[in-house]
N, CA, C and O atoms as a GROMACS GRO file, in nm:
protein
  168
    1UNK      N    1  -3.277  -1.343   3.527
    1UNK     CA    2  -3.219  -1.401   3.408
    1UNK      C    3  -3.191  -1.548   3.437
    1UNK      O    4  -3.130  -1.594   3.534
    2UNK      N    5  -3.246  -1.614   3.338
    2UNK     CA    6  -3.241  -1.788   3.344
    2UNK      C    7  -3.077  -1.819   3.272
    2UNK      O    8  -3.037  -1.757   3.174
    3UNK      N    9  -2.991  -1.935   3.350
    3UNK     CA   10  -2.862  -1.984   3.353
    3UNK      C   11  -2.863  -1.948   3.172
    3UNK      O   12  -2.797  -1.854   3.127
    4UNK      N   13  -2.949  -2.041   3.080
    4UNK     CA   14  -2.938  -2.034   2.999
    4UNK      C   15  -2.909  -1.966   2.867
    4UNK      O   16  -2.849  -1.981   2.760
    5UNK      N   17  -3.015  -1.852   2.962
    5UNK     CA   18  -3.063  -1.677   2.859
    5UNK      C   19  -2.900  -1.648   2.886
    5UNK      O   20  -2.838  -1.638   2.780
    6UNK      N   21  -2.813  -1.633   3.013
    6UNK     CA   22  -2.715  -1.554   3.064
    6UNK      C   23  -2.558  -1.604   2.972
    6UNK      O   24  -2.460  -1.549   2.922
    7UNK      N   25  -2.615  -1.744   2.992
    7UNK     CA   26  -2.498  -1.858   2.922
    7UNK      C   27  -2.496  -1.781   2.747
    7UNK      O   28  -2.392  -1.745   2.692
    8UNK      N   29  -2.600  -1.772   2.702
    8UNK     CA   30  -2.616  -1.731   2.599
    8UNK      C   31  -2.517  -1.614   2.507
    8UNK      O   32  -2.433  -1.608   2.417
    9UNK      N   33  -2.607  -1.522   2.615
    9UNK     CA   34  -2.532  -1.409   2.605
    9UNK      C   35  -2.447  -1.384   2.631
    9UNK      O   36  -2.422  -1.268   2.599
   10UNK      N   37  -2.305  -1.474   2.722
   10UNK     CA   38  -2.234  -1.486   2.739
   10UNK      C   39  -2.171  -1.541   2.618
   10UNK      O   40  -2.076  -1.478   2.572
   11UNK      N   41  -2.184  -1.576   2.599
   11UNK     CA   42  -2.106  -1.677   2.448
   11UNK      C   43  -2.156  -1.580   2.329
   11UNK      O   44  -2.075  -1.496   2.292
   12UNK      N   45  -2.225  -1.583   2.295
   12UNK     CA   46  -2.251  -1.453   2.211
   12UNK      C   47  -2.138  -1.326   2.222
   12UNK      O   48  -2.087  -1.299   2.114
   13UNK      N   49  -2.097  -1.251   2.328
   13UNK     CA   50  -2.009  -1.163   2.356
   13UNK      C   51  -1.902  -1.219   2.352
   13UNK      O   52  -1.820  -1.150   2.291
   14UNK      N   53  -1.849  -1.343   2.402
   14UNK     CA   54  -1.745  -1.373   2.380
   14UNK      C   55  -1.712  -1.437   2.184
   14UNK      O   56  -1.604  -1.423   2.127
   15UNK      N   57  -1.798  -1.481   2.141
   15UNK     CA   58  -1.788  -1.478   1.987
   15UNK      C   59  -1.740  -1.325   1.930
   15UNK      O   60  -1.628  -1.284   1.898
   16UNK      N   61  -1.845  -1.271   1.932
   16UNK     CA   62  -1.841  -1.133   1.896
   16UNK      C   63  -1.709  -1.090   1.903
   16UNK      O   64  -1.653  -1.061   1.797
   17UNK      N   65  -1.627  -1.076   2.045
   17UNK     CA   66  -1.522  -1.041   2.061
   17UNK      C   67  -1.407  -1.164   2.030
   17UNK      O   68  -1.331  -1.202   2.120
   18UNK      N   69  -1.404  -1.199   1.948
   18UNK     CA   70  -1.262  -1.293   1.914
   18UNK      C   71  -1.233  -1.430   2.008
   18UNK      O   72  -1.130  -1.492   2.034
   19UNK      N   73  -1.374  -1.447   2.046
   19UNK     CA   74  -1.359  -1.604   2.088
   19UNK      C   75  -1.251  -1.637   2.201
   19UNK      O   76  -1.185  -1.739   2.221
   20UNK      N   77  -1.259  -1.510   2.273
   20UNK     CA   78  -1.146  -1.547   2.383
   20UNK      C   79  -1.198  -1.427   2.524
   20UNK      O   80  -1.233  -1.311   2.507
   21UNK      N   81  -1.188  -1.506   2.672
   21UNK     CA   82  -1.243  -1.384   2.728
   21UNK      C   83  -1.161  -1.462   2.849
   21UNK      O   84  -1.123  -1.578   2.863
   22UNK      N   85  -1.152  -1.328   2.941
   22UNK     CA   86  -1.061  -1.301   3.062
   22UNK      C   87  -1.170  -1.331   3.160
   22UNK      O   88  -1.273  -1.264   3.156
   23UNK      N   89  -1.154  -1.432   3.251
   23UNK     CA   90  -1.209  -1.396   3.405
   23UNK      C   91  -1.143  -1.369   3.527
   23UNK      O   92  -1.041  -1.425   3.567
   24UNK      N   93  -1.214  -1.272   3.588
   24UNK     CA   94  -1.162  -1.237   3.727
   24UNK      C   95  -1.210  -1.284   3.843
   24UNK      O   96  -1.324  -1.327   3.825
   25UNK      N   97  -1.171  -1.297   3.968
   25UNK     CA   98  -1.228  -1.342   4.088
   25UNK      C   99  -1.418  -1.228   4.060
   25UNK      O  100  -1.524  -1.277   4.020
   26UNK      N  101  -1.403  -1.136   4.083
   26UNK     CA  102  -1.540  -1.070   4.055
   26UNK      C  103  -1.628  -1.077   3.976
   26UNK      O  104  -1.748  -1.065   4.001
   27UNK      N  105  -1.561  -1.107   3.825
   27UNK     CA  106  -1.685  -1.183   3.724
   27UNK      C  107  -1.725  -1.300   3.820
   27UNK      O  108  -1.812  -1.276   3.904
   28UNK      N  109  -1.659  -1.448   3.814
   28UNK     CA  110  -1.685  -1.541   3.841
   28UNK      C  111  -1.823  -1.509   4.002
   28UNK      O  112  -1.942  -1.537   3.989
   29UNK      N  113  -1.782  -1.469   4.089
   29UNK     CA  114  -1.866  -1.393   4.163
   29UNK      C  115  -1.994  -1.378   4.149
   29UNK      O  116  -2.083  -1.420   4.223
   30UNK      N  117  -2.007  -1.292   4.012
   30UNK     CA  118  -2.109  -1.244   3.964
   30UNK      C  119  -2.219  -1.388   3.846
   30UNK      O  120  -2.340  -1.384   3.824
   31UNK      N  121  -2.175  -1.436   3.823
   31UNK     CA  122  -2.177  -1.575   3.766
   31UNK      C  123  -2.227  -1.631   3.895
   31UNK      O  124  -2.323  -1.566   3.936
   32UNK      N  125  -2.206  -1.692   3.943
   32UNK     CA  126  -2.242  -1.740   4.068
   32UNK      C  127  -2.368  -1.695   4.095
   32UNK      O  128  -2.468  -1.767   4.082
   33UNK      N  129  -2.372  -1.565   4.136
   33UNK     CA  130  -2.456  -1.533   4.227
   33UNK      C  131  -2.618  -1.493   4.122
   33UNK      O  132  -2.722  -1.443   4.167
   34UNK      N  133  -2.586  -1.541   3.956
   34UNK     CA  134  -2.673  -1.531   3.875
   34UNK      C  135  -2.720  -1.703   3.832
   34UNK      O  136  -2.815  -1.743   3.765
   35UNK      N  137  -2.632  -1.762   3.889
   35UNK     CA  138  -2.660  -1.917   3.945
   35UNK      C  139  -2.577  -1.989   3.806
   35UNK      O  140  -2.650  -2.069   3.748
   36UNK      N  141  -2.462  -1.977   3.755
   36UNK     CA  142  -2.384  -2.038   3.695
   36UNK      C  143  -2.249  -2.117   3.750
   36UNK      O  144  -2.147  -2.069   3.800
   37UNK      N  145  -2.285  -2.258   3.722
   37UNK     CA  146  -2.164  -2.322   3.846
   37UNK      C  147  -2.052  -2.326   3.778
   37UNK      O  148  -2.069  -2.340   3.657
   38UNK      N  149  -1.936  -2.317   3.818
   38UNK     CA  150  -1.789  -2.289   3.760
   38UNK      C  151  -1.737  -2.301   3.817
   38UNK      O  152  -1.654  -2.219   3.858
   39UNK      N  153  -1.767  -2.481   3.877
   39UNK     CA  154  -1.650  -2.566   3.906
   39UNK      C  155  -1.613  -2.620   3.857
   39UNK      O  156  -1.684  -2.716   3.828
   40UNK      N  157  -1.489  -2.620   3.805
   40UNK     CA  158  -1.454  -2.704   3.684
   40UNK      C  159  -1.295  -2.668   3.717
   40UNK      O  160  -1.263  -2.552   3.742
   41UNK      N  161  -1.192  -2.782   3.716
   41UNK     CA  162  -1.104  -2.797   3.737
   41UNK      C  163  -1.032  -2.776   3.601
   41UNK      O  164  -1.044  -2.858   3.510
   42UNK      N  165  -0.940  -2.639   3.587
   42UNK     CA  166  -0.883  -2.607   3.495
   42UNK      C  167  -0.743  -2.623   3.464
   42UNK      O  168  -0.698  -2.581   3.358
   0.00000   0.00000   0.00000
């Protein structure tokens, strides 16, 4: 799965579900290791 296709569908699910979504040390993980960078100082 390309960053983009994943980004996608990511945002898509999070629309779907009320525009608000929880991350955990293990999502982020999983993000990563599907090559999405999420460094970003929050």
């Amino acid at each position: 799965m390309g960053f983009e296709k994943g980004a996608s569908l990511l945002e898509d699910l999070i629309e779907k579900d009320g525009g608000c979504a929880v991350m955990d040390g293990g999502f982020a993980t999983q993000l990563e290791s599907h090559g999405a960078s999420i460094n970003d100082p929050l």
